[in-house]
Backbone of each chain as ProteinMPNN parsed JSONL, in Angstrom:
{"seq_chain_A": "XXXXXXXXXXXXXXXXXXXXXXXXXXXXXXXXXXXXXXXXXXXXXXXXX", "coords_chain_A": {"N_chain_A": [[32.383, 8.79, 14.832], [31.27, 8.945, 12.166], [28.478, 9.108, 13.335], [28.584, 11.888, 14.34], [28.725, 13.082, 11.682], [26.686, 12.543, 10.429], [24.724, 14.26, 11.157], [24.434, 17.549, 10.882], [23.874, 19.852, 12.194], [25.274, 18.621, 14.617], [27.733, 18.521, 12.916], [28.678, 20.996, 12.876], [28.817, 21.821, 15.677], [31.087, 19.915, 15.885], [32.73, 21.372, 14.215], [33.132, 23.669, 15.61], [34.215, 23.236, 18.17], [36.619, 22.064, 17.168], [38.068, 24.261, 15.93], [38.424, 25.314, 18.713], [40.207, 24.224, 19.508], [42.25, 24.555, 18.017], [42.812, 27.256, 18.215], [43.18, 27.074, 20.838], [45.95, 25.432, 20.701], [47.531, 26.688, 19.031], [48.32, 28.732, 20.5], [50.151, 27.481, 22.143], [51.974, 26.181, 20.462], [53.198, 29.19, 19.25], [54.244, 29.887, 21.978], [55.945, 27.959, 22.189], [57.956, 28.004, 20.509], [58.686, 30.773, 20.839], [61.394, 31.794, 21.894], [64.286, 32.24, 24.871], [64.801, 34.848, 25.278], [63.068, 35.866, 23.645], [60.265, 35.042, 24.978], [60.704, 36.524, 27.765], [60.765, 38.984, 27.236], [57.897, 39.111, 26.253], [57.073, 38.318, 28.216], [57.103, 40.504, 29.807], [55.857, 42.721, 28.629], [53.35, 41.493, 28.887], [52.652, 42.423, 31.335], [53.084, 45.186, 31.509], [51.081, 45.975, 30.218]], "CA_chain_A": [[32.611, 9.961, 13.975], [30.034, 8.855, 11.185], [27.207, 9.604, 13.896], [28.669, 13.334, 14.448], [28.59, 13.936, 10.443], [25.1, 12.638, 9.447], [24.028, 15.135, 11.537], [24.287, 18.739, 10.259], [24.07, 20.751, 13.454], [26.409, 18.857, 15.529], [29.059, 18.847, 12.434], [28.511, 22.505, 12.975], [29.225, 22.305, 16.778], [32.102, 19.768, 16.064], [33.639, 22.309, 13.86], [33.377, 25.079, 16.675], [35.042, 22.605, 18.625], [37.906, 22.075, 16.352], [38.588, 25.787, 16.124], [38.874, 26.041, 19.784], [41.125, 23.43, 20.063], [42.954, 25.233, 16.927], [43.1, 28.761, 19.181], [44.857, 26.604, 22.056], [47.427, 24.523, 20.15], [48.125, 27.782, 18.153], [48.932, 29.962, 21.612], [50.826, 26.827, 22.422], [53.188, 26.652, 19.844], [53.816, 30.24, 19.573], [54.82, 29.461, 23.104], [57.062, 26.644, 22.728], [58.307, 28.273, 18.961], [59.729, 31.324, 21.452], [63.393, 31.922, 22.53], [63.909, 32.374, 25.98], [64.558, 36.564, 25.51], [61.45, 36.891, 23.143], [59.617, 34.989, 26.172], [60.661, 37.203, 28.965], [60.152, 40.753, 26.693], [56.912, 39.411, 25.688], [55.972, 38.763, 29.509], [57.118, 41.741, 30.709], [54.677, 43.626, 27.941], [52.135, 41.217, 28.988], [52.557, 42.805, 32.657], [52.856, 46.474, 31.351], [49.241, 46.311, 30.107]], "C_chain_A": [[31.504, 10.111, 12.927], [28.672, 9.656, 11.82], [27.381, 11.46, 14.425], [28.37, 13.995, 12.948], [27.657, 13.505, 9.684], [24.331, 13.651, 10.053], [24.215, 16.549, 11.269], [24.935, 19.621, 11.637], [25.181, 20.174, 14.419], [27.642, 18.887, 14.78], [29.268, 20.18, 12.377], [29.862, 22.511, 14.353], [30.393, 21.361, 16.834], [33.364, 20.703, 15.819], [34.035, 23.143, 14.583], [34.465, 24.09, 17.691], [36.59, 22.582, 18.55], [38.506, 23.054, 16.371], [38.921, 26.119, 17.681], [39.993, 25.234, 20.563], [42.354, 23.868, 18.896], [43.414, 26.262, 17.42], [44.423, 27.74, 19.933], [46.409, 26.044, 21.856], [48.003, 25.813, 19.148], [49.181, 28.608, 19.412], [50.235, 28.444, 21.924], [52.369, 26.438, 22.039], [53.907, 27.551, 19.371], [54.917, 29.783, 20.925], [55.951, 29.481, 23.328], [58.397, 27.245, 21.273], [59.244, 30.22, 19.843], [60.674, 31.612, 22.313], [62.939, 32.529, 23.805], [63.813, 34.022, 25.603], [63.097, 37.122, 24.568], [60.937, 36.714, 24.512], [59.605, 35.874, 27.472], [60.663, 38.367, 28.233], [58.739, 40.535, 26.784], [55.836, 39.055, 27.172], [55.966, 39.707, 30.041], [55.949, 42.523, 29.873], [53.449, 43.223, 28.422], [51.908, 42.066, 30.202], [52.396, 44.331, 32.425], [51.631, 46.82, 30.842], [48.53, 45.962, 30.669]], "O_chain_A": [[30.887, 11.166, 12.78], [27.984, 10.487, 11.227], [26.422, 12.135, 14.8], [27.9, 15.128, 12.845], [27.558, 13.828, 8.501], [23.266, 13.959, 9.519], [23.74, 16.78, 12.381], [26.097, 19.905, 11.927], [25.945, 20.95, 14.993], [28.668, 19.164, 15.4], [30.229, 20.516, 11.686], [31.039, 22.87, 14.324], [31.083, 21.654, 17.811], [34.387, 20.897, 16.476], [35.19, 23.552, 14.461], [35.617, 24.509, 17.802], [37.461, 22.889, 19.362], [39.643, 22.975, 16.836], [39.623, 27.099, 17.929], [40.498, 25.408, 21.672], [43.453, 23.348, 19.088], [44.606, 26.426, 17.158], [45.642, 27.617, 19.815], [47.472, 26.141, 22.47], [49.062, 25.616, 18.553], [50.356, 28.956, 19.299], [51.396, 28.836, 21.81], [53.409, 26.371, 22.694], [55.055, 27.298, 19.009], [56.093, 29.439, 20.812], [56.746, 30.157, 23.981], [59.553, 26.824, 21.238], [60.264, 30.682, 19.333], [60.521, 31.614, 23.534], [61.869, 33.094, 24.031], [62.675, 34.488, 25.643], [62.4, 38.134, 24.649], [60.963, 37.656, 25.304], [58.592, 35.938, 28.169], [60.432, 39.184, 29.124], [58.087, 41.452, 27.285], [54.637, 39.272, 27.351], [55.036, 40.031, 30.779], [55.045, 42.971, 30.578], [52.507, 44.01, 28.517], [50.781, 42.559, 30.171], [51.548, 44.856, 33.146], [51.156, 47.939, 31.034], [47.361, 46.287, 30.458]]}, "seq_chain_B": "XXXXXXXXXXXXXXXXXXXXXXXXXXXXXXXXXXXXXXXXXXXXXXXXXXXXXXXXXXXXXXXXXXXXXXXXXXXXXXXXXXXXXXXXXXXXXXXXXXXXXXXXXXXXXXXXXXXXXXXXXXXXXXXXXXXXXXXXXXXXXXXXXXXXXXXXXXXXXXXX", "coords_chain_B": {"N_chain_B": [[54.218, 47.464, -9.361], [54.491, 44.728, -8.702], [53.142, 45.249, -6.401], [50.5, 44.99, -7.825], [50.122, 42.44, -8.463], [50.328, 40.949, -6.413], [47.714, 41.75, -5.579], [46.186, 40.53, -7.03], [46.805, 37.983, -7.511], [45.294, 37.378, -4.4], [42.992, 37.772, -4.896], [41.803, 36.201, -6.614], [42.664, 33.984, -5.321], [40.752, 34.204, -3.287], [38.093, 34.251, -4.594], [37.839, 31.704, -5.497], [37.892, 30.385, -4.038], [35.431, 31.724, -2.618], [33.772, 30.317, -4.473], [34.012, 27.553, -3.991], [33.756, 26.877, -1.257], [31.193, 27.727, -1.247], [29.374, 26.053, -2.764], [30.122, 23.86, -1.437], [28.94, 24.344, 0.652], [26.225, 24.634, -0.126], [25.549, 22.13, -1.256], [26.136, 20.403, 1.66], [23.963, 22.309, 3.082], [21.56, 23.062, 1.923], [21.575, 21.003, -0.401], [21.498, 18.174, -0.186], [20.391, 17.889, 2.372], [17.325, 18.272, 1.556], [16.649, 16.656, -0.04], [15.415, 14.393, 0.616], [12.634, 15.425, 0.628], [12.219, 16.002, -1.68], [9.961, 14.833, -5.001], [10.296, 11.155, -6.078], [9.856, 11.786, -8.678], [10.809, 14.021, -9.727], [13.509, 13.995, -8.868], [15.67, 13.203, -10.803], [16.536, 15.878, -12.092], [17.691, 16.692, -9.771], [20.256, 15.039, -9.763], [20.858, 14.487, -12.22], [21.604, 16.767, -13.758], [22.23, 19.059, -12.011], [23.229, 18.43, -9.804], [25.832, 17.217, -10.977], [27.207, 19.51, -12.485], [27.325, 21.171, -10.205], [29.023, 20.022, -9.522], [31.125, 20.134, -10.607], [32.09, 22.766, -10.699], [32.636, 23.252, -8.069], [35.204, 21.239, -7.944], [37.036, 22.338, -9.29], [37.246, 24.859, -8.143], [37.76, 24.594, -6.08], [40.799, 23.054, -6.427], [42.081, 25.996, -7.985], [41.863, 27.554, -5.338], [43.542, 26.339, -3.917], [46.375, 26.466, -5.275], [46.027, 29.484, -6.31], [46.354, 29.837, -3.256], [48.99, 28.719, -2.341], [50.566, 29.979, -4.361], [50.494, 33.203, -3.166], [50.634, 32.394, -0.443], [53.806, 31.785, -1.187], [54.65, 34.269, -2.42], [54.37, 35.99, 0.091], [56.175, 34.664, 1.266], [56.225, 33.137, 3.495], [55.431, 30.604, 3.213], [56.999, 27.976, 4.32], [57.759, 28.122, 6.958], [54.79, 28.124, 7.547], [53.685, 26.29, 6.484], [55.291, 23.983, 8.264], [54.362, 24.313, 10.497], [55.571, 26.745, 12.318], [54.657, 29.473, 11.902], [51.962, 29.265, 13.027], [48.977, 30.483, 13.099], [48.671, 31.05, 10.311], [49.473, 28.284, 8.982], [47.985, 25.912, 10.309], [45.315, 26.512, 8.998], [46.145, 26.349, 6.21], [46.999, 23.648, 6.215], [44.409, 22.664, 6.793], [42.574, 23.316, 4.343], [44.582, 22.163, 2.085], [43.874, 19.175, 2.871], [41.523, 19.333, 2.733], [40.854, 19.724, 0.026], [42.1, 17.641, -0.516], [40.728, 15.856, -0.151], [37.976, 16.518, -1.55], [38.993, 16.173, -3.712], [40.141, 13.545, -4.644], [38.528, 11.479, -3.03], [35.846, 12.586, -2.632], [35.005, 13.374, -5.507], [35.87, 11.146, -7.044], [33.811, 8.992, -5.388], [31.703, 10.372, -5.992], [31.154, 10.185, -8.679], [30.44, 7.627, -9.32], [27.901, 7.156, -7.795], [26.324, 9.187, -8.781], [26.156, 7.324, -11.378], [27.899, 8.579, -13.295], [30.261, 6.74, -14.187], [30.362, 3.109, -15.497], [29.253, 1.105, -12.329], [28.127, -1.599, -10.167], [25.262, -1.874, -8.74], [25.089, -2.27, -5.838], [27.42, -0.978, -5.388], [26.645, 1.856, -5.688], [24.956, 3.436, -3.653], [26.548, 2.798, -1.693], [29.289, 4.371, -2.492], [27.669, 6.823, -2.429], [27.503, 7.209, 0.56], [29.74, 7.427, 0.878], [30.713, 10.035, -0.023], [29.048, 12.004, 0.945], [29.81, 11.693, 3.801], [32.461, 12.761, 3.965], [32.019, 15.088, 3.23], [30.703, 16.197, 4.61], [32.808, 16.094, 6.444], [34.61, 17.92, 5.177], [32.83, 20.632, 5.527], [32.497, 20.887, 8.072], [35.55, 21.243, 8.844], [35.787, 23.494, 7.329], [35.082, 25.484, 9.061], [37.403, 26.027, 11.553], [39.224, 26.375, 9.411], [38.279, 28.339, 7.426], [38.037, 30.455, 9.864], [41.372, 30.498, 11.047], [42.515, 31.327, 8.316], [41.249, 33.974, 8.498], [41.776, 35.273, 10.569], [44.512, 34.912, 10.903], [45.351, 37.096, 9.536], [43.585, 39.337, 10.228], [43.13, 38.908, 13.075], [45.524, 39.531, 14.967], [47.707, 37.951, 16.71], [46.153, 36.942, 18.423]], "CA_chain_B": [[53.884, 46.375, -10.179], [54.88, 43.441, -7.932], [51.57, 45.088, -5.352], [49.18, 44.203, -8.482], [50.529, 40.737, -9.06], [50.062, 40.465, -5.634], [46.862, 41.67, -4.917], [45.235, 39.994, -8.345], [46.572, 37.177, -6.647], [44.827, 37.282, -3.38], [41.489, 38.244, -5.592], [41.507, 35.138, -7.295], [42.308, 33.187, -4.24], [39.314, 34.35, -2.325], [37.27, 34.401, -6.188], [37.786, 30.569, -6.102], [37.171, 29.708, -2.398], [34.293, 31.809, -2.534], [33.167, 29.703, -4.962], [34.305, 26.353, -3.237], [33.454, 26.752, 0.201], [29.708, 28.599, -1.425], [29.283, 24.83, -2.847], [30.016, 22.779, -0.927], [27.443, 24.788, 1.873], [24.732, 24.554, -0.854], [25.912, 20.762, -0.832], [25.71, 20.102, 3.122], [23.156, 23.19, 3.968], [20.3, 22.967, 1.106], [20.925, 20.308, -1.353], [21.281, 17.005, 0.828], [18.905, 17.872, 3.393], [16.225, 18.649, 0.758], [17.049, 15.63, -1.26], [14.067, 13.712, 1.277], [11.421, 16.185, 0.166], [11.585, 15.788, -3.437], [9.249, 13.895, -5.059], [10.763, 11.022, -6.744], [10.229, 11.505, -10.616], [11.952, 14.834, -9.948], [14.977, 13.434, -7.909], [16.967, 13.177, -11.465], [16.87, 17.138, -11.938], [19.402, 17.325, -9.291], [21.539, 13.783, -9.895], [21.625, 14.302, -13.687], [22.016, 18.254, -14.215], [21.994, 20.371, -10.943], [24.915, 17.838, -9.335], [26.947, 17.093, -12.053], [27.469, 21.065, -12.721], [27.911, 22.047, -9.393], [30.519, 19.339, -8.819], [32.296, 20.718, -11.838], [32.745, 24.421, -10.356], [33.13, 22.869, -6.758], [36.368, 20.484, -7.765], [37.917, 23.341, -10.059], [37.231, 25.937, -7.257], [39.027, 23.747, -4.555], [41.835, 24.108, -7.114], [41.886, 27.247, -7.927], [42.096, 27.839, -4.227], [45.319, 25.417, -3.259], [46.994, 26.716, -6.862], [46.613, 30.806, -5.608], [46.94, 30.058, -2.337], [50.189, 28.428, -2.289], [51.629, 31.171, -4.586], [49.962, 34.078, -2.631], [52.072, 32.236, 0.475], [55.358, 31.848, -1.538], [55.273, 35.651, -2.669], [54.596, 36.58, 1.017], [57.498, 34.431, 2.226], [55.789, 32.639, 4.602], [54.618, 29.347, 3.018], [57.969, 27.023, 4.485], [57.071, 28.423, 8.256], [53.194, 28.123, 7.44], [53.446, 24.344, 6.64], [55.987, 23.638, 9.449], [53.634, 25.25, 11.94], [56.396, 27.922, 13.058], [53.408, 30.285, 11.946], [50.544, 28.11, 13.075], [47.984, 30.952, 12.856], [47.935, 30.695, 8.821], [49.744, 26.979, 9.289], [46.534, 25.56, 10.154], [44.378, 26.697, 7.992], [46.773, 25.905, 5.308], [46.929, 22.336, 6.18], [43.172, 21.577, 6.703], [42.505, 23.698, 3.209], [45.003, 21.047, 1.605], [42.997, 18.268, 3.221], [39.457, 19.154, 2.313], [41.329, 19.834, -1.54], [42.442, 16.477, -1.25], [39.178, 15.191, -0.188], [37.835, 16.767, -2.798], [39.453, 15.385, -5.961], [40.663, 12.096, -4.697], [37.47, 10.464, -2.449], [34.294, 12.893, -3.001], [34.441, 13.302, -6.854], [35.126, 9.245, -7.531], [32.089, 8.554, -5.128], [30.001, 10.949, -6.307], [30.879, 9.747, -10.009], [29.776, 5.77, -8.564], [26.692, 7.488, -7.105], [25.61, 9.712, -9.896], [25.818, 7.269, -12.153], [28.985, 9.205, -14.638], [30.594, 5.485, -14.27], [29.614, 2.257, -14.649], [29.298, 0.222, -11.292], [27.267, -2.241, -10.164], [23.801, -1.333, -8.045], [25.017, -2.214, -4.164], [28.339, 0.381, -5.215], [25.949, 3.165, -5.772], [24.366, 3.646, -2.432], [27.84, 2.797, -0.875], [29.802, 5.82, -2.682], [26.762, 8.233, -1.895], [27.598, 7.781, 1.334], [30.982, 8.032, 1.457], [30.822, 11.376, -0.505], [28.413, 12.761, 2.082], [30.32, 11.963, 5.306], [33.363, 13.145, 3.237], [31.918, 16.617, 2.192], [30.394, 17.018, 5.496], [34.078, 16.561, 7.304], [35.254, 19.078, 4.819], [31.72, 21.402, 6.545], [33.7, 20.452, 9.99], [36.927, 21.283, 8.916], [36.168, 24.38, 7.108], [35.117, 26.465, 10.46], [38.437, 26.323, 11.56], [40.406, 26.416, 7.992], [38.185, 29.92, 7.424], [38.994, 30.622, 11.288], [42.57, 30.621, 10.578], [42.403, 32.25, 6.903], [40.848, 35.501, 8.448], [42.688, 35.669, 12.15], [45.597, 35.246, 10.55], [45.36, 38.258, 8.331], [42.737, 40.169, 10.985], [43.041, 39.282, 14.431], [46.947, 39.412, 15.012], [48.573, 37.787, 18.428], [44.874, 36.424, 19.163]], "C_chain_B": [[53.342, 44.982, -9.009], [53.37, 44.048, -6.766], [50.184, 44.806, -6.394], [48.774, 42.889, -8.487], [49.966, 40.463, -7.647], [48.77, 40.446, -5.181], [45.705, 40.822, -5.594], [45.653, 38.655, -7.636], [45.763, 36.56, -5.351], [43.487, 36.743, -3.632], [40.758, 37.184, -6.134], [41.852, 33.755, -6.164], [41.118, 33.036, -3.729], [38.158, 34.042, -3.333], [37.004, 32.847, -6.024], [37.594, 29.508, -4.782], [36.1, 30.18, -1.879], [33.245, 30.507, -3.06], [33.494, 27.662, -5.063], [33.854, 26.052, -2.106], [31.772, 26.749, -0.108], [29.36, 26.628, -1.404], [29.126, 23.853, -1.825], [29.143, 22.719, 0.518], [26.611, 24.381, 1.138], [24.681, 22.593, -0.752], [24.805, 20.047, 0.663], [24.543, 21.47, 3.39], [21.564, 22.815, 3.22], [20.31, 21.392, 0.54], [20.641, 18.393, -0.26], [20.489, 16.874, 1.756], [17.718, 18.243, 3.042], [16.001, 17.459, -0.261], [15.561, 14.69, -0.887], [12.773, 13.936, 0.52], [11.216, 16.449, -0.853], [11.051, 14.796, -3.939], [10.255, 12.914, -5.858], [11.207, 11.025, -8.317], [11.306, 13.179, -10.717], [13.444, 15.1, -9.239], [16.247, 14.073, -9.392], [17.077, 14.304, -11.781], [18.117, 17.122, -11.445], [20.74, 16.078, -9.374], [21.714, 14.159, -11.532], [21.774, 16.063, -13.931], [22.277, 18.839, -12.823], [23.309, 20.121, -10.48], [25.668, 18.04, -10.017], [27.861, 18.246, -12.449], [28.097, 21.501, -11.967], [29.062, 21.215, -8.513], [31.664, 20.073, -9.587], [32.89, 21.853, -10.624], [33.231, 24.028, -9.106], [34.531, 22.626, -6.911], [37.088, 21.834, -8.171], [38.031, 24.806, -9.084], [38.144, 25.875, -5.986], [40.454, 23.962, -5.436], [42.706, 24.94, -7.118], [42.29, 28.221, -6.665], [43.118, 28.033, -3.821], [45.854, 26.516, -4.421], [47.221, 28.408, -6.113], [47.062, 30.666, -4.212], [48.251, 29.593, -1.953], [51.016, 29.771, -3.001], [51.835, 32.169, -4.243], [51.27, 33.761, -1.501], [53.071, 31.852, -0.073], [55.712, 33.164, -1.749], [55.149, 36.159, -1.29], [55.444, 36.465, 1.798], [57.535, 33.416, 3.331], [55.228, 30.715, 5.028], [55.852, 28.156, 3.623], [57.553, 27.005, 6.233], [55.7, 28.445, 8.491], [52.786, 26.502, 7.4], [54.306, 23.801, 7.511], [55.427, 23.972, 10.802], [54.727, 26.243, 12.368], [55.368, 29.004, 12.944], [52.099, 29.225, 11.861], [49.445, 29.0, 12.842], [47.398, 30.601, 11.472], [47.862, 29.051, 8.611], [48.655, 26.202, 9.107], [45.667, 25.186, 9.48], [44.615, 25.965, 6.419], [46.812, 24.471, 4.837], [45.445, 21.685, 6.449], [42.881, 22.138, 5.351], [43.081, 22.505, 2.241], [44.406, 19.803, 1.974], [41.904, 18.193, 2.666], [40.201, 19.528, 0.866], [41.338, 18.499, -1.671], [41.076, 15.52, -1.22], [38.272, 15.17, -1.116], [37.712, 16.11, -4.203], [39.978, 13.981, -5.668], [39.325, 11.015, -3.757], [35.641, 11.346, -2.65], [33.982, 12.892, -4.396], [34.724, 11.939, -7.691], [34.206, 9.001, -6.851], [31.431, 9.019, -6.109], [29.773, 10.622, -7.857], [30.073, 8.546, -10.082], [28.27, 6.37, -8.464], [25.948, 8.485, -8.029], [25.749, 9.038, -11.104], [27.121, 7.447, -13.675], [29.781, 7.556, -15.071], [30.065, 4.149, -14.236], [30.232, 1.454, -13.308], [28.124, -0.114, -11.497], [26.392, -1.766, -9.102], [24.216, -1.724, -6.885], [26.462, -0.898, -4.416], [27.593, 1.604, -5.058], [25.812, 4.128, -4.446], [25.717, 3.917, -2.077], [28.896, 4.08, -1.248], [28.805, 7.191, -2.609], [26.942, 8.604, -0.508], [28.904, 8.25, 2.166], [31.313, 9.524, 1.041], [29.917, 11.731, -0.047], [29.223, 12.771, 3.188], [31.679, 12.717, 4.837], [33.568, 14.774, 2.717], [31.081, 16.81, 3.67], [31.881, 16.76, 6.713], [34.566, 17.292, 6.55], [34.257, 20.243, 5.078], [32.148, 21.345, 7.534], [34.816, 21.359, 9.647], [37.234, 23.251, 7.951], [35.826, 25.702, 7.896], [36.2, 26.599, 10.948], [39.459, 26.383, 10.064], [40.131, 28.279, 7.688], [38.526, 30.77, 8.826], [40.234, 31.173, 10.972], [43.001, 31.695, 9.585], [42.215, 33.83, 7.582], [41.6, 35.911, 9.917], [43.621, 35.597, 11.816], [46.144, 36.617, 9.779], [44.601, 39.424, 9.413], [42.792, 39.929, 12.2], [44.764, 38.921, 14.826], [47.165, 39.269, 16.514], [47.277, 37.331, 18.874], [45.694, 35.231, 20.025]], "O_chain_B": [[52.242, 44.527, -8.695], [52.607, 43.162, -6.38], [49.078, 44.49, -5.954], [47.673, 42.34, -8.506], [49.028, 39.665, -7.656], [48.39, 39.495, -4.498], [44.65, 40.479, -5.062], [44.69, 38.128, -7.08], [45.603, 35.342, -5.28], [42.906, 35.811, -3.076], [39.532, 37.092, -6.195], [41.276, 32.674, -6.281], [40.484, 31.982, -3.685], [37.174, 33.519, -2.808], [35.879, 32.534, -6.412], [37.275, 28.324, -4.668], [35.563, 29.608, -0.931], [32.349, 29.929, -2.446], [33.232, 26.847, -5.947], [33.518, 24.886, -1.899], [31.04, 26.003, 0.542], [29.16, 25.993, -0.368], [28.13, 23.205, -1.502], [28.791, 21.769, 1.216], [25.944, 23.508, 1.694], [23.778, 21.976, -0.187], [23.677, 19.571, 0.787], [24.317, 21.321, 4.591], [20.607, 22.38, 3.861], [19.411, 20.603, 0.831], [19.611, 17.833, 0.115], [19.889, 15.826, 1.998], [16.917, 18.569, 3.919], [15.178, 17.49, -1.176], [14.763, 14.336, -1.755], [12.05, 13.105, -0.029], [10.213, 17.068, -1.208], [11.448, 13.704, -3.533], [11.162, 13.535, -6.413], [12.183, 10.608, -8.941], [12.224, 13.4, -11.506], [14.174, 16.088, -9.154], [17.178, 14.872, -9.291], [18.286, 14.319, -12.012], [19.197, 17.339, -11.994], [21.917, 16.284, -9.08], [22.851, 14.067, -11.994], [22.572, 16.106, -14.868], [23.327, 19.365, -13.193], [24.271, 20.887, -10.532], [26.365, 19.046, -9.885], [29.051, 18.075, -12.71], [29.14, 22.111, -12.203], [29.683, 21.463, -7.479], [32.772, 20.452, -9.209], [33.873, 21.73, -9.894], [34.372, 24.436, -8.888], [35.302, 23.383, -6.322], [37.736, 22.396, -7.289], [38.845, 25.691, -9.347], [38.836, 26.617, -5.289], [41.168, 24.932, -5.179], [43.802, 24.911, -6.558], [42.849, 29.311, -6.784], [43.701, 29.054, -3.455], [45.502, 27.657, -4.12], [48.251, 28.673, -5.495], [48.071, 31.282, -3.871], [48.694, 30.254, -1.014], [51.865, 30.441, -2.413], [52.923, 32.666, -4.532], [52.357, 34.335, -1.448], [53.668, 31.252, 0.821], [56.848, 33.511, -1.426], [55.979, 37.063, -1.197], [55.784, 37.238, 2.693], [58.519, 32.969, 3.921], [54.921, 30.022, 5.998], [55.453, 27.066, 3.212], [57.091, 25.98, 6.734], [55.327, 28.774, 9.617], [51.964, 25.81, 8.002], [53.958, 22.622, 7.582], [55.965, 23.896, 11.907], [54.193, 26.628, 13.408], [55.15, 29.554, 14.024], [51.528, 28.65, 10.934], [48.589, 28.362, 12.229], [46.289, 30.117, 11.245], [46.847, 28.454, 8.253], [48.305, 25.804, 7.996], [45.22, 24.06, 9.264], [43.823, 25.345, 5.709], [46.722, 24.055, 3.682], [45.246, 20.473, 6.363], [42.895, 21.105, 4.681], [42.247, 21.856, 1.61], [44.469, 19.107, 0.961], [41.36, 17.202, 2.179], [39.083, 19.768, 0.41], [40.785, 17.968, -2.634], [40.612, 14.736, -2.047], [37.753, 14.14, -1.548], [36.964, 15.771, -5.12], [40.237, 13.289, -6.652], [39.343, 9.8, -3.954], [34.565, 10.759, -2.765], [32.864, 12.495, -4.723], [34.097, 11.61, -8.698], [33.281, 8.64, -7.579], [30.742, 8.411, -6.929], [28.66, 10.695, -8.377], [29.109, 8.461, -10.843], [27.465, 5.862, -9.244], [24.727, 8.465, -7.87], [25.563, 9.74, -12.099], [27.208, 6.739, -14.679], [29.837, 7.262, -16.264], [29.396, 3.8, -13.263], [31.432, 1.2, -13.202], [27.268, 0.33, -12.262], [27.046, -1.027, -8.366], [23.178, -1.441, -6.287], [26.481, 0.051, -3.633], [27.997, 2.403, -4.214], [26.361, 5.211, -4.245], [26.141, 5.073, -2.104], [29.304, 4.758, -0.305], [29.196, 8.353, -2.722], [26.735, 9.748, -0.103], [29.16, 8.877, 3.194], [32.117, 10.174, 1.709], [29.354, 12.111, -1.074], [29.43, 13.886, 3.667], [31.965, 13.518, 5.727], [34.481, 15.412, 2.193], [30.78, 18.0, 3.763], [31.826, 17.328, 7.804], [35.488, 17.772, 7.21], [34.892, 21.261, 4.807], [32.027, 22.484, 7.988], [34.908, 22.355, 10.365], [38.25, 23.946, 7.917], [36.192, 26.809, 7.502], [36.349, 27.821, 10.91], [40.675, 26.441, 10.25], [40.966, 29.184, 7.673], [39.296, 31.728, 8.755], [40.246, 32.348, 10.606], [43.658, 32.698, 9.866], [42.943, 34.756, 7.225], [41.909, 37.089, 10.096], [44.252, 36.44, 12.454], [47.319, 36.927, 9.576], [45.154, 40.522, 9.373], [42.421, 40.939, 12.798], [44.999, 37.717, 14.93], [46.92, 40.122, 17.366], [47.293, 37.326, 20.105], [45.081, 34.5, 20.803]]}, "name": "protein", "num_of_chains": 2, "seq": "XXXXXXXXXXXXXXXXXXXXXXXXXXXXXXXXXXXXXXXXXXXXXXXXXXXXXXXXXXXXXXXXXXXXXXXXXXXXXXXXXXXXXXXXXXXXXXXXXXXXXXXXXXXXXXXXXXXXXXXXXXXXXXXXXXXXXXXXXXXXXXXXXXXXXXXXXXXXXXXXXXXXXXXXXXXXXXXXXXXXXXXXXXXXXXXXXXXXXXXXXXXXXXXXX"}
């Protein structure tokens, strides 16, 4: 970890990292955080667009 | 009324993480990676005045930050489901923000007191808290790409 944050640029590209592992665990617990009838309204919308 | 309070709130959130986040870039972007290329008789410029200053506004800006932003999310309702992750979009953000705060005021500004000198220690501590308040202030540079991430998709990109 030390050798990712003496370096500048890759604590850059860890950070981008972090954020995209921040996106996925976000959609994730939305997810898991809705009830079965949100879940099946909010696939059927996904399917109507 | 209650939309002034609120928005003077917001104003002074962003007012004090401008001027937290600004820092602690000038920190990790300019001042540390320029620190090489100064000669040494003018090194103490930035360890005895330039640092010392812009730690001040840094710690009190981190602050400033936590302090509105917690009350910003209690008047919106949201701050019990924001730190429980049930809203992970702001959630998030919320909880690495509190992190790099605590980093902040409890392990970068005792180093950097050791390492500038404000305390005494003895001459092998010095070195040793300079570099823990570098790797320390560049995982709060890590951590605040996703914390601002969060902060502005939560508020601007909705259902991302």
């Amino acid at each position: 970890m030390s050798k990712i944050l003496e370096s500048l640029p890759m604590t850059i590209v860890a950070g981008v990292v972090l954020t995209v592992i921040m996106v996925i665990a976000t959609h994730q617990i939305n997810n898991m955080n809705q009830s079965g009838v949100e879940k099946a309204v909010s696939d059927i919308q996904k399917k109507m667009n | 009324m209650e939309d002034i309070i609120f928005f003077l709130v917001r104003y002074l959130h962003v007012l004090c993480g401008v001027m937290w986040i600004g820092i602690l870039w000038y920190f990790n972007f300019v001042q540390i990676p320029s620190m090489s290329k100064i000669p040494a008789e003018q090194k103490p410029a930035i360890s005895k005045v330039i640092a010392p200053e812009a730690l001040f506004w840094f710690r009190w800006g981190a602050a400033g930050t936590v302090l509105f932003g917690l009350i910003l999310a209690h008047m919106s309702g949201y701050d019990r489901e924001a730190l429980t992750l049930q809203q992970p979009e702001i959630g998030f953000g919320m909880w690495l923000g509190l992190i790099m705060a605590f980093n902040v005021w409890f392990v970068i500004w005792p180093a950097q007191k050791i390492a500038l000198g404000m305390v005494e220690a003895d001459a092998e501590a010095k070195p040793k808290a300079g570099r823990r308040a570098m790797l320390f202030s560049r995982a709060n540079t890590l951590m605040s790409i996703p914390m601002l991430f969060s902060m502005l998709s939560a508020q601007h990109l909705a259902g991302y």
